[in-house]
N, C-alpha and C positions, 0 to 999 in steps of 0.2 A: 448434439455433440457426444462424442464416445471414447472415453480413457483408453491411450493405447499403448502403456507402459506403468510403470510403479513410480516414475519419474518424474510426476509431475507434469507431463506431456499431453496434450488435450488435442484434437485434432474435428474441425464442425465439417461434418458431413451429412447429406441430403438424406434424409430417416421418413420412411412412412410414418402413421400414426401408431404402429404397432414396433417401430424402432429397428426395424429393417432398414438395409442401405439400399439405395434406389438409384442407380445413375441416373435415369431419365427425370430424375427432380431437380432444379434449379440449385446452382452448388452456391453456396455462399459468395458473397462479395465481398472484397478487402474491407470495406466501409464498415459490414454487421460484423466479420469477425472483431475487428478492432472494438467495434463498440461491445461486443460479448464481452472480451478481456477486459474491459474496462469495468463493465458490471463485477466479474469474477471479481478483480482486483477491490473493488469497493466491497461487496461482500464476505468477504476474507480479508482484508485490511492487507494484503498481501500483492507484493508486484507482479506483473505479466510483462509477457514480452512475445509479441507476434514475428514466427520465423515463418519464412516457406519452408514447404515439406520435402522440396528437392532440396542437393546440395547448393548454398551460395556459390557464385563468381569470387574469387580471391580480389582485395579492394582494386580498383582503377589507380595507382597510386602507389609508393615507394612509401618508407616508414621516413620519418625523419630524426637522426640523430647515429649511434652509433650501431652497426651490427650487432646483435643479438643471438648467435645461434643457437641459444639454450632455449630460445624461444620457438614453438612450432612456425612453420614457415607460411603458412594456409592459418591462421588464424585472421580470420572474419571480424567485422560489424558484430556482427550478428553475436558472435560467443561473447565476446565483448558486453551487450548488453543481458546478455543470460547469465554472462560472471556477476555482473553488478546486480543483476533482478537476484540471487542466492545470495550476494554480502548484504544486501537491502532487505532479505527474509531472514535470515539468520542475527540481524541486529536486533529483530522483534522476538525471534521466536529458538527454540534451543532444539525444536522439533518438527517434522512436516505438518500441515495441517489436513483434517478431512471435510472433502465437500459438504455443502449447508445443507445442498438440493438433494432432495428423495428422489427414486427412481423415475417416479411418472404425477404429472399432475401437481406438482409444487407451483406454488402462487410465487416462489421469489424465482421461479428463471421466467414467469410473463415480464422478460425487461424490458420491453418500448412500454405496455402500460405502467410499470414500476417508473422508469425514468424516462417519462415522456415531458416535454419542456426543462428537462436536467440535463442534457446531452453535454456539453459545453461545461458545465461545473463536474461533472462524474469525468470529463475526459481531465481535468486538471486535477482533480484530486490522484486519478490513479495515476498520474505524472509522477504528481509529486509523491509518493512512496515507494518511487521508484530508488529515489535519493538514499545513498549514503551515509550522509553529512546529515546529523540529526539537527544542525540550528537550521540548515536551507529547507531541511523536511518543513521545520517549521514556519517558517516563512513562508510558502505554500500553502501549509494548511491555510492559516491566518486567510492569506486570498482568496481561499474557499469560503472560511466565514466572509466576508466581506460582499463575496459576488450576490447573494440575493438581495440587497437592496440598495449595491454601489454603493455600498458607505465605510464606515471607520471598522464596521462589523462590535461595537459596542451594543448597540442596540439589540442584536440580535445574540449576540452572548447573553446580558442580560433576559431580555426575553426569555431564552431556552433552560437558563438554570436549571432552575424550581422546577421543571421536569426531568431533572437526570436519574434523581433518583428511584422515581416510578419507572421510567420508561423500559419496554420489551426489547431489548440489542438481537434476540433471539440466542442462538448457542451454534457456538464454532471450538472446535475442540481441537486438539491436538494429537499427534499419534506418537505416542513415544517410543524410543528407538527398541529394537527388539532384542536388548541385550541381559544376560543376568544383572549386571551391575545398575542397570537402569529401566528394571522392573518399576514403571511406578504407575499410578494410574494416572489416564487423560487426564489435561488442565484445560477448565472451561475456561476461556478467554478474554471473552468480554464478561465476563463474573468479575473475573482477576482486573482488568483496565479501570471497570466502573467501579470498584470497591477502592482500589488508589483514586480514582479524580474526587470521587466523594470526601475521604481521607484528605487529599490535599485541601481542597473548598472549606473544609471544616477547618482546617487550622487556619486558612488566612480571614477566614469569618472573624476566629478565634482571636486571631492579630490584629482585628478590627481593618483589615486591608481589602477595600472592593478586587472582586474578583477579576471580574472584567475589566476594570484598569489596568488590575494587575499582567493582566497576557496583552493586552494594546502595547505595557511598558515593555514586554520583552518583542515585540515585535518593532517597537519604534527603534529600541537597542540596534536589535538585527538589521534592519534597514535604513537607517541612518549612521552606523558605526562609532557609535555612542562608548566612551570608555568604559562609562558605570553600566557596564549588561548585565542583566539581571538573570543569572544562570542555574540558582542555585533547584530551581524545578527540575534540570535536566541529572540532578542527582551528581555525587562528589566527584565524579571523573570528567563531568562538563567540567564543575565549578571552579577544578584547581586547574583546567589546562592554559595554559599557556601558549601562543600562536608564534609556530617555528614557519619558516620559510621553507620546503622543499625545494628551492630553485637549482 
């Protein structure tokens, strides 16, 4: 694969072992690109979105409701989910981020040995942080924990605890914008995530409140539409909102 803009733009193409472009090697297949992005995506905690490299076809289809003209006329699918994969990056992060992967010989881009028998759970995960909606995000995650052993995913929250605090996330960093007023240096990432969930865990210890119940009860909330939802993890702008109708 080889960066071909500043934009966040990735484009996989057939590379000898010295990272020359080779037409005469086997070009990608829809199937590996998608799964490449999906790796990307889990690595970077961040969305992806697979375009072709020529121009799309304008939809098969008419808009429905009222004309528009302040809207471009040629707006795609396609931009459409590249607007959403930039509001779904920018809810997590206030900055671009930089690739994990070293030049040459990094052990996290061998992704079929990485995520070999995980194809299926890595393709739902990077679904879902494609999302928007930070209770739907959640909701998905949740299905993530869930899928290794088909169950309520209690057991396996339990289980993993008592390893969060040791465990290697590795380091994904930030780039911050290039401006005087926002000279600041990189923010490691996963530093920053694991230091809040530890921080939370600790207080509901604290509370004497199991933990793992604790995240079952906001996903039963979620998925059953439970009045008493238990919000207040998603921090005061969850906790005070209030559900308007845009109809």
């Amino acid at each position: 694969m080889r960066e071909v803009s500043e934009l966040g733009l990735l484009v996989p193409l057939p590379l000898t072992a010295e990272g020359f472009y080779d037409a005469s090697l086997t070009v990608p297949s829809l199937e590996d690109v998608l799964f490449m992005a999906d790796c990307i995506a889990f690595d970077h905690d961040s969305p992806t979105v697979v375009a072709p490299l020529q121009e799309p076809a304008a939809a098969p289809y008419e808009p429905i409701g009222h004309d528009r003209p302040w809207l471009p006329a040629n707006h795609t699918y396609r931009d459409i989910l590249a607007s959403v994969a930039e509001q779904a990056h920018e809810i997590r992060y206030t900055d671009m981020l930089r690739l994990r992967y070293s030049t040459s010989g990094d052990p996290l881009t061998r992704f079929s040995h990485r995520f070999a028998g995980r194809v299926e759970p890595l393709a739902l995960y990077a679904m879902v942080i494609r999302h928007v909606d930070l209770l739907a995000e959640y909701m998905g995650l949740f299905r993530v924990l869930e899928a290794p052993r088909g169950s309520n995913g209690l057991d396996f929250i339990t289980g993993h605890l008592d390893s969060l605090e040791g465990y290697d996330f590795g380091r994904l960093v930030t780039v911050p914008a290039f401006l005087p007023e926002q000279a600041e240096e990189p923010v490691e990432v996963f530093s920053v995530l694991k230091e809040r969930a530890l921080g939370r865990m600790e207080a509901l210890v604290t509370a004497g409140i199991d933990t793992a119940r604790h995240l079952y009860a906001i996903r039963n909330g979620l998925a059953q539409g439970k009045k008493d939802l238990i919000l207040n993890d998603f921090g005061i702008a969850v906790d005070t909102w209030r559900p308007t109708c845009l109809c």
